[in-house]
C-alpha positions in Angstrom: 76.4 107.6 132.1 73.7 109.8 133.8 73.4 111.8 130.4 72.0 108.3 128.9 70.1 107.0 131.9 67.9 110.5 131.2 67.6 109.9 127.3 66.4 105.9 128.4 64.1 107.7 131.2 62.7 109.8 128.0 62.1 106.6 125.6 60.8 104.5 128.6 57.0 105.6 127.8 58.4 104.2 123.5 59.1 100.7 125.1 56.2 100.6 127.6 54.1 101.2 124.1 56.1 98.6 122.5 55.5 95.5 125.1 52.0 96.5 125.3 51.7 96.7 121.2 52.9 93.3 121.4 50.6 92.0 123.9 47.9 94.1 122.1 49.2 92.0 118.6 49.6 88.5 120.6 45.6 89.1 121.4 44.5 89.8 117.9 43.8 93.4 118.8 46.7 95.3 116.8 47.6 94.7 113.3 51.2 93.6 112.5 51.6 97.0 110.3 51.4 98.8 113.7 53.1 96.7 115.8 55.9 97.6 113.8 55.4 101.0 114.2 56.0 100.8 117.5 59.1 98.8 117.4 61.4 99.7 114.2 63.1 102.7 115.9 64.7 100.2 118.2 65.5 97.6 115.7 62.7 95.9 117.1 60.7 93.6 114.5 58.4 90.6 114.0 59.5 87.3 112.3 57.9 84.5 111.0 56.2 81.8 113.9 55.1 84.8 116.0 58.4 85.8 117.4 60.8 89.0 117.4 63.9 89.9 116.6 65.9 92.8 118.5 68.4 94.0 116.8 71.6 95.9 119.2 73.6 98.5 118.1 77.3 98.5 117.8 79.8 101.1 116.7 82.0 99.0 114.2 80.3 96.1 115.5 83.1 96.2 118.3 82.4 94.9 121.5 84.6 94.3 124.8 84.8 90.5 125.5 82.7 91.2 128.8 79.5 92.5 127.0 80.1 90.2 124.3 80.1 87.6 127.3 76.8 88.8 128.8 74.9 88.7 125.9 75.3 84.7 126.5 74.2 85.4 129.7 70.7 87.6 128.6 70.5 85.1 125.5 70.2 81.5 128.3 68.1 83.6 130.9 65.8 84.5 128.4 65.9 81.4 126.2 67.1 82.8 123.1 68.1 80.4 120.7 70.4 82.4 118.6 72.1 85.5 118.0 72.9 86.9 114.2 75.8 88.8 112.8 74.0 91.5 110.4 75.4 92.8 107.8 75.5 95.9 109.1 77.4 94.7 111.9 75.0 94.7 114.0 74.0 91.9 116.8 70.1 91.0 115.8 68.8 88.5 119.0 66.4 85.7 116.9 63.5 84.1 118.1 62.7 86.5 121.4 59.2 85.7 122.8 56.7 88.1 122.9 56.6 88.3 126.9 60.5 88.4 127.0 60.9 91.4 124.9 60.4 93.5 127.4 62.9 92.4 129.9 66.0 91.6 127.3 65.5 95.3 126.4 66.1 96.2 130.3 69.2 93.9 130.4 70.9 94.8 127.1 70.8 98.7 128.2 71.8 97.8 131.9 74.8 96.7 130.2 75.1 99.8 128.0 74.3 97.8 124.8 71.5 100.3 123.2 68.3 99.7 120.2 67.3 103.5 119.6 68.3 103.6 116.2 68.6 100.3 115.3 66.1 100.1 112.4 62.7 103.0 111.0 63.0 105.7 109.7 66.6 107.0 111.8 70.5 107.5 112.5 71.3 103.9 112.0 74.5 101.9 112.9 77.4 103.5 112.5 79.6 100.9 110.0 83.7 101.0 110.5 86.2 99.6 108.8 86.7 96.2 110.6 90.8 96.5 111.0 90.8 100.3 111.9 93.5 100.6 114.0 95.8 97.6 113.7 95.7 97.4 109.6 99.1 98.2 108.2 97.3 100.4 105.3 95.8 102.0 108.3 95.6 106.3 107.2 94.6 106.9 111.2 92.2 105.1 113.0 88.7 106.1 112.7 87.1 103.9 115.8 87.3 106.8 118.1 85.6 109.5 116.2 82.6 106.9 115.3 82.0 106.6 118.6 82.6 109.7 119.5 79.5 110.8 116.5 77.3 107.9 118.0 77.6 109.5 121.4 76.7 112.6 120.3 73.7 111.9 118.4 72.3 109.7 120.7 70.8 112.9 122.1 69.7 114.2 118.6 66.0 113.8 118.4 65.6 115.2 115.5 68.0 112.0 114.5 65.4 109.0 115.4 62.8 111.4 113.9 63.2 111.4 109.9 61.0 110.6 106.8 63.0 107.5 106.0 66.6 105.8 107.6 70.2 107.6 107.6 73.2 105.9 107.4 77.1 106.3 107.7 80.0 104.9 107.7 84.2 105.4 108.5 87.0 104.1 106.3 90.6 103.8 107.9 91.7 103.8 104.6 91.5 103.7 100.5 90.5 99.9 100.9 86.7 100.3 102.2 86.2 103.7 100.0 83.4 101.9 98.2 81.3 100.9 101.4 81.4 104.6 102.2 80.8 105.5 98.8 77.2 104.3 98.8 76.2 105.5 102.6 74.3 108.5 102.8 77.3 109.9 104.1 80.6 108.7 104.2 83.9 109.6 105.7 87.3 108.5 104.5 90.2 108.9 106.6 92.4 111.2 105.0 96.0 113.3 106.0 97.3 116.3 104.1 100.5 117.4 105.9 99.9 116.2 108.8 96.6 117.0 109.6 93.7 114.4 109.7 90.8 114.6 108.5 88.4 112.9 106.0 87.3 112.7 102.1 83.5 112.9 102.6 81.0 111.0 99.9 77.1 112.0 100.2 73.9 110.6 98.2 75.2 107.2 98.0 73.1 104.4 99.2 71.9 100.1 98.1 67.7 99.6 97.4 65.3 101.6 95.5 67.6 103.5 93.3 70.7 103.0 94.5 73.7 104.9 94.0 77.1 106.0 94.2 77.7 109.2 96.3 79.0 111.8 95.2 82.5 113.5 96.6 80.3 116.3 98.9 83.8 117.6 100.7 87.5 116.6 99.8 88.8 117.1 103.0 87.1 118.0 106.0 89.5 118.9 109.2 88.8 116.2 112.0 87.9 119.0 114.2 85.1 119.8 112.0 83.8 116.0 112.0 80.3 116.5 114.4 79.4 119.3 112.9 79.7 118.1 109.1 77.4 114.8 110.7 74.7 117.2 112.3 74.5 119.7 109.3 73.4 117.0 107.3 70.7 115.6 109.9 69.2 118.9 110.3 68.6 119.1 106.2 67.8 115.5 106.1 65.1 116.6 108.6 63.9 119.5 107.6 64.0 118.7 104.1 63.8 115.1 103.9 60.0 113.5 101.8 57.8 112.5 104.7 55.0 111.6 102.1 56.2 109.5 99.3 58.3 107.1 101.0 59.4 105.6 98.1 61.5 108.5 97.0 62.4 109.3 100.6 66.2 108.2 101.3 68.4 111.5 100.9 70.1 109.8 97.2 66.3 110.9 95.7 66.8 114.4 97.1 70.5 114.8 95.9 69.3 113.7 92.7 65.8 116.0 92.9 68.0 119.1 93.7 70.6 118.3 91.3 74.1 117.4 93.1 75.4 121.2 92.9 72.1 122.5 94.3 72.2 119.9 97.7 75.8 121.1 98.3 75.3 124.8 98.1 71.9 124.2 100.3 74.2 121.3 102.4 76.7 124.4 102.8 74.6 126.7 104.5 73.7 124.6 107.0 77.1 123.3 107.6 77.9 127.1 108.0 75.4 127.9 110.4 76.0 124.6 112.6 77.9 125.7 115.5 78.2 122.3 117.6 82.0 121.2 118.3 83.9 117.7 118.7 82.4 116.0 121.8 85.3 114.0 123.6 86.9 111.4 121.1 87.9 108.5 123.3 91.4 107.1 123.0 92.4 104.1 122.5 95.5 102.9 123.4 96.4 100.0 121.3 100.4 99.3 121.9 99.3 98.8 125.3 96.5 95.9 124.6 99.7 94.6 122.4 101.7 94.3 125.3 98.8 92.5 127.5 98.3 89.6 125.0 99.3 86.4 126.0 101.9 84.3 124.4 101.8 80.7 123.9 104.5 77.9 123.1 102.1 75.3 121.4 103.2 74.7 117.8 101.0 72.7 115.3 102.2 72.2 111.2 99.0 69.9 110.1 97.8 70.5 106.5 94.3 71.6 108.1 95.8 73.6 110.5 98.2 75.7 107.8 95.3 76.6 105.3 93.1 77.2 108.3 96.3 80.0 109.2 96.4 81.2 106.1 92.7 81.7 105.3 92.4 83.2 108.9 95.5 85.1 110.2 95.7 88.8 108.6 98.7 90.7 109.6 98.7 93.9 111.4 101.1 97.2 111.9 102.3 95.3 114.7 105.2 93.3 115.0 103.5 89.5 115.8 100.4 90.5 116.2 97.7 89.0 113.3 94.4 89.6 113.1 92.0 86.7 113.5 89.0 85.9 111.5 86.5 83.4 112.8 84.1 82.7 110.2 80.1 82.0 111.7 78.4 79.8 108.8 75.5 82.4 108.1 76.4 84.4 111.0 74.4 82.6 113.7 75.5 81.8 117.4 74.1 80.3 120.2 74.8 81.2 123.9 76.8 78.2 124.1 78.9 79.4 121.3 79.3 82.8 122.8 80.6 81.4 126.2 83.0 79.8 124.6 84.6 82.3 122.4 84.4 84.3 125.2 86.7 81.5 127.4 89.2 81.7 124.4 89.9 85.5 124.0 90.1 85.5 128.3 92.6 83.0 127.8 94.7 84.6 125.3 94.1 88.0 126.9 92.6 90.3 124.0 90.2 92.7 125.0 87.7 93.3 122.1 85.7 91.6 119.4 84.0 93.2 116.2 81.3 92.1 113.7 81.9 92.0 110.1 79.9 93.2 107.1 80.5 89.7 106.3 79.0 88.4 109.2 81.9 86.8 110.5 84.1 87.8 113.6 86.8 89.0 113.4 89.6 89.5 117.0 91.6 92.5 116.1 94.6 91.5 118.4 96.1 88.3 118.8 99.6 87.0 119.4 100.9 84.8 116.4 102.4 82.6 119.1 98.5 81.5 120.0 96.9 80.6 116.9 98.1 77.0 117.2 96.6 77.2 120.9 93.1 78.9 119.2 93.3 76.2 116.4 93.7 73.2 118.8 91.1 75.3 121.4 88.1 75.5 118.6 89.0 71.9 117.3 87.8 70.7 120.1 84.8 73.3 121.6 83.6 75.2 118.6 84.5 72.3 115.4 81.7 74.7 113.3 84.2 77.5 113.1 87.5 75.6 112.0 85.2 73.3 109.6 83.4 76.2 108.0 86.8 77.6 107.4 87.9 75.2 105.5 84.7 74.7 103.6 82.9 77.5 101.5 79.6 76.4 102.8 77.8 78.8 105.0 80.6 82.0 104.1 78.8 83.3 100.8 77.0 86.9 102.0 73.3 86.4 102.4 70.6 87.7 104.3 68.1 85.7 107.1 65.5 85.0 104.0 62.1 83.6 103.7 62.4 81.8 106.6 62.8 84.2 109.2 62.3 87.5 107.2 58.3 89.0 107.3 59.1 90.3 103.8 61.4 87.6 102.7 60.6 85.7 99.3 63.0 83.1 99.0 65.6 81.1 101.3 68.5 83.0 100.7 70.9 81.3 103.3 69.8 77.8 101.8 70.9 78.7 98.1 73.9 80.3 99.6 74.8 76.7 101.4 73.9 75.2 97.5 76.5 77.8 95.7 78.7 76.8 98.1 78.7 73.2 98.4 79.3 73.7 94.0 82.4 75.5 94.7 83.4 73.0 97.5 83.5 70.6 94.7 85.2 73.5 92.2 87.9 73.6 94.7 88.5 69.9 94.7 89.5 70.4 90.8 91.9 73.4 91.4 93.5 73.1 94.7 95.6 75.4 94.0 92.8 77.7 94.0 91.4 77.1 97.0 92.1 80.6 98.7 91.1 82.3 96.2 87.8 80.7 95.7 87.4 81.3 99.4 88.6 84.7 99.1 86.4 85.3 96.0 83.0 83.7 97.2 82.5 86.5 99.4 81.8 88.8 96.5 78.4 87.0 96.3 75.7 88.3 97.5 72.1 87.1 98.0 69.0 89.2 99.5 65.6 86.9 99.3 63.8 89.9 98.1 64.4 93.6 96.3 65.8 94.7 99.6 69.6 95.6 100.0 69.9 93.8 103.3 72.8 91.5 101.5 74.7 94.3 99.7 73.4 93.1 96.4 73.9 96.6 94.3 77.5 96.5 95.1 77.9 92.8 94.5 80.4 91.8 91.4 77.7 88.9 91.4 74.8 89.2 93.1 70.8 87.8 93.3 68.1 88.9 94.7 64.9 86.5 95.1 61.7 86.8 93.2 58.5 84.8 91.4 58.1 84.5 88.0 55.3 82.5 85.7 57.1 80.1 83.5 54.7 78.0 81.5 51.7 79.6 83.6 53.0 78.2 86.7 54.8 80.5 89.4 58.7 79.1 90.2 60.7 80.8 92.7 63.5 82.8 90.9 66.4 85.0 90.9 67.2 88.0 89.4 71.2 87.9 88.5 73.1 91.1 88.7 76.7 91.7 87.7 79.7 93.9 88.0 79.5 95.9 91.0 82.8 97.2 91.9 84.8 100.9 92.8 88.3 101.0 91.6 90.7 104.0 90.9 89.3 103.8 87.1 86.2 102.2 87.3 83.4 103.3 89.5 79.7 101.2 89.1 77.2 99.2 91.0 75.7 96.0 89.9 73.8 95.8 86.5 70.2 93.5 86.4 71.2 91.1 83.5 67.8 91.1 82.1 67.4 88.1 80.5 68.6 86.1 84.0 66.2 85.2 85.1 66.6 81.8 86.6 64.9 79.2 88.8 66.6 79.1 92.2 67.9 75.3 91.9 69.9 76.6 88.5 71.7 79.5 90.7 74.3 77.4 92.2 75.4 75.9 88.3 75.2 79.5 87.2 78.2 80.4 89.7 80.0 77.5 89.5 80.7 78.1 86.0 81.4 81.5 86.2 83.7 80.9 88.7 85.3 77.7 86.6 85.8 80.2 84.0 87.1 82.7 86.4 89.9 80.0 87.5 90.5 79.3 83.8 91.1 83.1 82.8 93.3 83.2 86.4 96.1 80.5 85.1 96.9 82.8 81.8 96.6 86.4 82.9 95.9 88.3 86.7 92.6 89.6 87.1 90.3 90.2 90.6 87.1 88.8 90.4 85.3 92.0 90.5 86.7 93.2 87.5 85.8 90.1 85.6 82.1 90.1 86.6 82.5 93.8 85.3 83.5 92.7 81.8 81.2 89.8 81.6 77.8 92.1 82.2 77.6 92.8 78.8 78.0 89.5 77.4 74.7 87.4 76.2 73.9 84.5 78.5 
């Protein structure tokens, strides 16, 4: 703890420059380009109506209940209307006013919730696989050596430093391979005899150019893990484009150096790194099985068993289920918070994480309590159960046009559009339903060219634009199809060039594929990712 009350005493004079940049800005004396030079290390940015976001880092987006708690407490003291799940599972504070920036920063930290790296040109989030630890697919669980890499670099200057952002991720196991597969670098838990380590992807990345990274290391002792991490920010920063930031992300300068020449040069500095493991925190999870409460409520409604069922996940534990609470376009008020916060007191489970799906998600819960949690949110939190049960507000999509400084077009209120179509779609094959649910989350929207909504690894995917049709400009989208990473087929999304549609013709777009989808379902079994991957090359 004194380590990082040194490294905040180092980037006091950054935040002192950032509150008066934005007093500077609020006074007409400092243009918006350089406010945000001041404030994207931290994840600190402007929205639209004169306002700023903050956006906190978390490791896996895991929290223990009590910080998750006080951010209620920082969010009512400092009139925040809303927090937002990111889809980086991040926690991004909405609507902050200029004055308060300054002292929300001061709170978060006291409670050891941290911005330096949470946007610009750095060591961003670190993403984990949201049920590392408890799945029963689980390889080893890779929560302790994220942290344990986030810890460590923390201290890295040369990591908050770079020409353009640098991101990782951690896979428990073979199901999230593709989310690591397009981080710069990404690490895959793996075992050989005994001995863990990880499968390590490089080059891979969603924007400009994206890509698929390429296998850098097969299997990389665990012992090994810091040192692979900071090898790669020392190249990144020594030999990362500071000029053309358009070709500046490290995919351009795998690709520039040819994949063969960035390992052998990736190589040498892993060789010549000499740092060790800092101290990988353990966490004890059969004990936080044995703490949870149990409940004799029972409940056998209709509502209640396809709530259950869309919700519950099992775990490697014997009655223990993971439980997803789904946030309609990942917003929460303080209000909201408290209350979750009441719940997972009462039912004694320690943590919460954020999911790249902006949703919630409690890793431990005692089967014996979801009829108590169903019956609890019912009646304080009606949102979560009814969003649940309806598709509206669960289809991936970023803040958009109306919050966003670069946003084109409302991405969340197309989202609610697609969603209300396959409401209706789900009517007409009940049997479906899950599946639909299940399915919808494949879509992503971005209300501009950026990859904030995952749209280059979508199986259907938009992302917002203008066009002139009949000399007048209509809002658009750009449809892409096909994204998916499977043992035999490995591809990111393909532009369908000739759709190009008008935003109110999105929502009939998906319907009917997904009609189709249902249609192809009752004769033969197919996922939904690899049916958008056969139907890119068809005309439409």
């Amino acid at each position: 703890m004194e380590r990082i009350e040194e490294k905040l005493k180092d980037i006091e004079k950054e935040y002192l420059e950032l509150q008066e940049g934005i007093t500077e800005y609020s006074n007409n004396n400092l243009k918006s380009a350089d406010l945000k030079k001041r404030g994207s290390k931290f994840g600190i940015y402007e929205q639209k109506g004169k306002k700023m976001m903050l956006r906190l880092k978390a490791v896996g987006g895991e929290l223990s209940i009590e910080k998750f708690k006080s951010l209620a407490g920082i969010m009512e003291k400092e009139e925040i209307p809303y927090l937002h799940l990111s889809t980086r599972q991040n926690y991004q504070l909405h609507e902050v006013e200029f004055e308060r920036v300054k002292d929300t920063i001061e709170q978060c930290n006291s409670k050891e919730m941290y911005f330096r790296g949470g946007g610009g040109n750095t060591f961003r989030s670190i993403l984990v696989s949201t049920y590392t630890g408890v799945d029963k697919r689980n390889i080893f669980d890779v929560m302790p050596y994220a942290r344990m890499v986030e810890n460590e670099v923390f201290f890295m200057d040369k990591a908050f430093d770079f020409g353009r952002k640098l991101k990782i991720g951690f896979s428990n196991s073979l199901d999230d391979e593709f989310v690591m597969a397009v981080q710069d670098m990404g690490f895959v838990a793996k075992e050989i005899n005994g001995e863990k380590g990880f499968k390590v992807y490089c080059g891979g990345g969603m924007g400009r150019g994206s890509k698929i990274g390429h296998v850098l290391i097969e299997f990389l002792p665990e012992t090994d893990l810091l040192r692979a991490v900071k090898a790669l920010i020392n190249l990144f920063y020594d030999r990362g484009d500071r000029v053309n930031r358009m070709q500046a992300r490290l995919r351009f300068l795998v690709e520039k150096m040819g994949f063969e020449g960035f390992k052998k040069l990736y190589l040498d500095y892993f060789e010549k790194e000499t740092i060790v493991n800092g101290k990988i925190p353990k966490i004890d999870y059969e004990k936080k099985v044995r703490e949870l409460k149990q409940f004799d409520e029972i409940e056998n409604s209709e509502t209640f068993n396809l709530w259950k069922d869309i919700c519950t996940k099992e775990t490697k534990f014997k009655d223990i289920v993971s439980l997803v609470l789904y946030v309609k376009n990942g917003d929460l008020s303080a209000k909201d918070i408290e209350k979750l916060y009441i719940l997972m007191k009462d039912i004694n489970t320690p943590t919460i994480r954020a999911t790249i799906n902006q949703n919630l998600v409690i890793p431990l819960v005692h089967k014996s309590a979801i009829p108590y949690i169903y019956k609890y949110l019912s009646e304080t939190i009606p949102e979560i159960v009814t969003e649940t049960i309806s598709i509206r507000g669960q289809i991936r999509a970023c803040v958009g046009a109306k919050v966003c400084m670069i946003g084109v077009q409302d991405s969340q209120s197309i989202a609610d559009a697609i969603g209300d179509e396959l409401d209706q779609l789900a009517k007409e094959f009940p049997q479906y339903r899950k599946i639909i649910f299940k399915e919808a989350k494949n879509i992503r929207i971005s209300g501009c060219p950026s990859s904030c909504a995952g749209v280059p690894v979508a199986p259907l995917g938009f992302i917002g634009l203008k066009k002139k049709i009949n000399d007048k400009l209509v809002d658009c989208m750009q449809v892409y199809m096909g994204g998916i990473l499977t043992d035999s087929i490995q591809s990111l999304a393909f532009e369908i060039p000739n759709l190009i549609l008008p935003i109110d013709e999105i929502p009939i777009l998906v319907k009917s594929l997904f009609r189709d989808y249902l249609e192809i379902l009752q004769v033969y079994d197919i996922t939904f990712s690899n049916y958008m991957y056969e139907r890119r090359l068809e005309e439409f």
